[in-house]
C-alpha positions in Angstrom: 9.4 -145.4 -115.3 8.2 -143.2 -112.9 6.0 -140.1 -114.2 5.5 -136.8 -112.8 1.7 -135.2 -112.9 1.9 -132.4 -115.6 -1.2 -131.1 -113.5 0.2 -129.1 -110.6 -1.7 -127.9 -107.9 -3.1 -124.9 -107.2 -3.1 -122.4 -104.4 -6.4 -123.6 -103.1 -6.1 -127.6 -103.4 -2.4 -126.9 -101.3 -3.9 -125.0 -98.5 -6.4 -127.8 -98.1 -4.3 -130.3 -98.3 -2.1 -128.9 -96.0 -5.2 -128.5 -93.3 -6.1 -132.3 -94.6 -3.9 -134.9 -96.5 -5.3 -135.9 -99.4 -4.2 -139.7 -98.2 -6.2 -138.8 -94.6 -4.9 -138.5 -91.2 -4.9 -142.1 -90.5 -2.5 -142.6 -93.4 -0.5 -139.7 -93.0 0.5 -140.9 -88.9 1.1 -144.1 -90.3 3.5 -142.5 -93.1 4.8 -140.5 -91.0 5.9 -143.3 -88.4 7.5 -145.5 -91.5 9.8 -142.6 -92.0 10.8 -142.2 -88.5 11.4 -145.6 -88.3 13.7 -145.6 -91.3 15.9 -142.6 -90.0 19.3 -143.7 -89.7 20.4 -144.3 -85.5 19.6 -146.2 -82.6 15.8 -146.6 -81.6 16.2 -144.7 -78.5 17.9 -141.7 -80.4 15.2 -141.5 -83.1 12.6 -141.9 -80.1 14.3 -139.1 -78.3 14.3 -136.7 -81.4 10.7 -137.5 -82.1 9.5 -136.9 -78.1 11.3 -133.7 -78.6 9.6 -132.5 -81.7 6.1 -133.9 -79.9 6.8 -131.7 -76.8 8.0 -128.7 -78.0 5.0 -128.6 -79.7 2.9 -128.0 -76.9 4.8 -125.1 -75.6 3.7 -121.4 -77.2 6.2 -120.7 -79.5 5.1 -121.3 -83.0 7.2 -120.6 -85.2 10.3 -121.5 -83.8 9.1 -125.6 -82.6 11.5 -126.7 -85.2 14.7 -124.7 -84.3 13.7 -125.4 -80.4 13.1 -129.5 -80.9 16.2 -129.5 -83.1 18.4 -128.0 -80.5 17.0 -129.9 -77.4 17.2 -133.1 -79.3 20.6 -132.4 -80.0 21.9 -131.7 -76.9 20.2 -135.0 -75.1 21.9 -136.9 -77.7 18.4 -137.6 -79.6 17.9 -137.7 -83.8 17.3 -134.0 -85.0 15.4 -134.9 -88.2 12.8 -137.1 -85.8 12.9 -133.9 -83.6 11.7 -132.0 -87.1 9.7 -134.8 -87.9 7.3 -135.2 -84.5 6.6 -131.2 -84.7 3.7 -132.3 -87.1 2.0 -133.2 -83.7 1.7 -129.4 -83.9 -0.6 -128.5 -86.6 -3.9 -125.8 -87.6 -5.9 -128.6 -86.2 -4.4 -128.9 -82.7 -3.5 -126.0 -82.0 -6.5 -124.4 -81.0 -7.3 -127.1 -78.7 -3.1 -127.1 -77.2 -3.5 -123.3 -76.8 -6.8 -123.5 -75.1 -5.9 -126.5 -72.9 -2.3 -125.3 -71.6 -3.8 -121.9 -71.3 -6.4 -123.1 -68.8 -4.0 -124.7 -67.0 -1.6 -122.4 -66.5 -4.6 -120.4 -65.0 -5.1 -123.5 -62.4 -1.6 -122.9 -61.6 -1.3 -119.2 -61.6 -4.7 -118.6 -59.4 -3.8 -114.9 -59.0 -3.4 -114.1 -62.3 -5.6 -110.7 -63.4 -6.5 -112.2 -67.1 -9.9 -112.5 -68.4 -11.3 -115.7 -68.7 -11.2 -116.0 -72.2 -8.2 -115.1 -74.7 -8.2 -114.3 -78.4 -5.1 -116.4 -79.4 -5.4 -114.8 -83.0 -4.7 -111.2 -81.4 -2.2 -112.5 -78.9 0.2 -114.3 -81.3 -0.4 -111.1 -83.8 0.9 -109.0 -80.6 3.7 -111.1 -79.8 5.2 -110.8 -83.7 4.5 -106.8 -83.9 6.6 -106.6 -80.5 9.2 -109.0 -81.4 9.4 -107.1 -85.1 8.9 -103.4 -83.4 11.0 -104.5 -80.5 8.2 -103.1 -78.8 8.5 -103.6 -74.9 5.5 -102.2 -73.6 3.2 -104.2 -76.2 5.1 -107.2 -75.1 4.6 -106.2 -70.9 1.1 -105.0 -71.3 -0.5 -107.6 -73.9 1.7 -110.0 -74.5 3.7 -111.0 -71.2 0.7 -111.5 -69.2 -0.7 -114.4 -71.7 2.2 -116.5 -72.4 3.5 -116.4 -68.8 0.8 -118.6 -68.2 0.7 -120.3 -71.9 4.3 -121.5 -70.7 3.2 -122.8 -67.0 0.6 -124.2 -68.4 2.7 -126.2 -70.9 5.0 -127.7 -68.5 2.9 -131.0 -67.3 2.2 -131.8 -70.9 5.7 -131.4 -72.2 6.7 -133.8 -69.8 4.5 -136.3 -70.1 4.2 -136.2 -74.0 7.9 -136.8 -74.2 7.8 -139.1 -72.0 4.9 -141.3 -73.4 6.3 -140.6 -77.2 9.7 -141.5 -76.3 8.8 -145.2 -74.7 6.6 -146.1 -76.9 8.0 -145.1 -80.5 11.4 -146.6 -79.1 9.6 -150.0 -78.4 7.6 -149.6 -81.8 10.8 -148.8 -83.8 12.9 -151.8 -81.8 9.8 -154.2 -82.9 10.5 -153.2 -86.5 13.7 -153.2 -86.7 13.9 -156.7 -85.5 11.5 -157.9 -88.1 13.3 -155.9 -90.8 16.2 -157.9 -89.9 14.7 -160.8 -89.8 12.7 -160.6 -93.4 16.1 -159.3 -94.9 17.8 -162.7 -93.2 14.7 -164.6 -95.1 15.7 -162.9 -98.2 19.3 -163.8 -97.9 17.9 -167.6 -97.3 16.1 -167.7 -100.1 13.0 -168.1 -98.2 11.1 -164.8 -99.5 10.9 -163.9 -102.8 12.1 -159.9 -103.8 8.8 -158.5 -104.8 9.0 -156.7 -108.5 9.4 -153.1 -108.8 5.8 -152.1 -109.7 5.7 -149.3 -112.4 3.5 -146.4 -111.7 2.5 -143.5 -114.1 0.3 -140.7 -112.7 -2.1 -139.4 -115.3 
C-alpha cells in the first residue's frame, strides 16, 4: 500500500524546494526527461512541444511562457504538455543570467539605443505589470518599452537556436527509448525478462 506523509510541508521547505528539488537538479532533468518521453505522440511532436517550451523561455514574457509555448507548439503541430513541460528551462535560477544575456545582446544589435548600461530587472518587470494592470501607456513608453524592445531582439538568436538544438536532440533521445521500450516489452512477451515485483513503499 502506498502511504501518504501525514507531515506536510511548510511554507518555507516549499519555497526552497521550489528554488532547489529536494531530489537535486541532476535528478529533477533526468525526471523530467522520463516524463517527456512517456507523453503520448510521435517523437518529433513531443520534441517539437518541448523546443517550444525551451525557447519561449528565453524571450521576456514571464508569466505568460506557458500560454505562448502552448499556443506555438500547437500550431506547428508539436505536443502541448511537452511545450508546458520544457518551460522549466525557465526558472529563479536562469533567469537572471537569460535576462542579462539577451539583454546585452540586444544592446549589440540595437547600437543606438539610449539605455544605461545596466538594468534593474526587478524594477523593470514591476513596471511592466503596473502598466499592463493601470493600462498605463506612458509608464509602458517611458520605462518599460525602451527595455524589452531590446530584451526581445536580443532573444531572437537564442530562441532559435535553443529550439533547434532541443528539438534534434530530444527527438533522437526519445526515438532511442522508444525503441528499447519496445524491444524490453517484446522480451517480456518472450518470456526472456522477468516482470519485476511491485515494491511497497510507506513514507514515514
Amino acid at each position: 500500500m502506498l502511504f501518504n506523509s501525514r507531515k506536510k510541508p511548510d511554507f518555507l521547505s516549499r519555497i526552497y524546494s521550489f528554488f532547489w528539488p529536494k531530489t537535486g537538479w541532476s535528478r529533477a532533468w533526468k525526471y523530467i526527461l522520463l516524463r517527456v518521453q512517456r507523453l503520448p505522440g510521435t517523437p518529433s511532436s513531443i520534441a517539437k512541444g518541448f523546443a517550444c517550451g525551451v525557447a519561449v523561455s528565453f524571450t521576456p514574457f514571464v508569466g505568460a511562457h506557458l500560454a505562448i509555448s502552448g499556443v506555438v507548439s500547437w500550431l506547428i503541430g508539436g505536443n502541448v504538455l511537452a511545450a508546458f513541460i520544457g518551460t522549466v528551462v525557465g526558472n529563479p535560477w536562469t533567469f537572471p543570467i537569460i535576462w542579462v544575456l539577451i539583454f546585452k545582446t540586444g544592446k549589440f544589435f540595437l547600437p543606438n539605443s539610449y539605455l544605461l548600461l545596466e538594468v534593474d530587472f526587478i524594477e523593470f518587470f514591476k513596471g511592466l505589470m503596473q502598466s499592463i494592470i493601470t493600462f498605463d501607456i506612458y509608464v509602458f513608453q517611458d520605462k518599460v518599452w525602451p527595455i524589452l524592445l531590446t530584451m526581445i531582439v536580443g532573444s531572437i538568436p537564442y530562441i532559435i537556436i535553443s529550439w533547434l538544438l532541443s528539438f534534434f536532440f530530444l527527438k533522437k533521445f526519445i526515438y532511442k527509448l522508444k525503441k528499447l521500450r519496445e524491444i524490453r516489452m517484446k522480451l517480456k512477451r518472450k518470456g526472456f525478462l522477468k516482470k519485476r515485483k511491485k515494491e511497497t513503499i510507506v513514507d514515514e
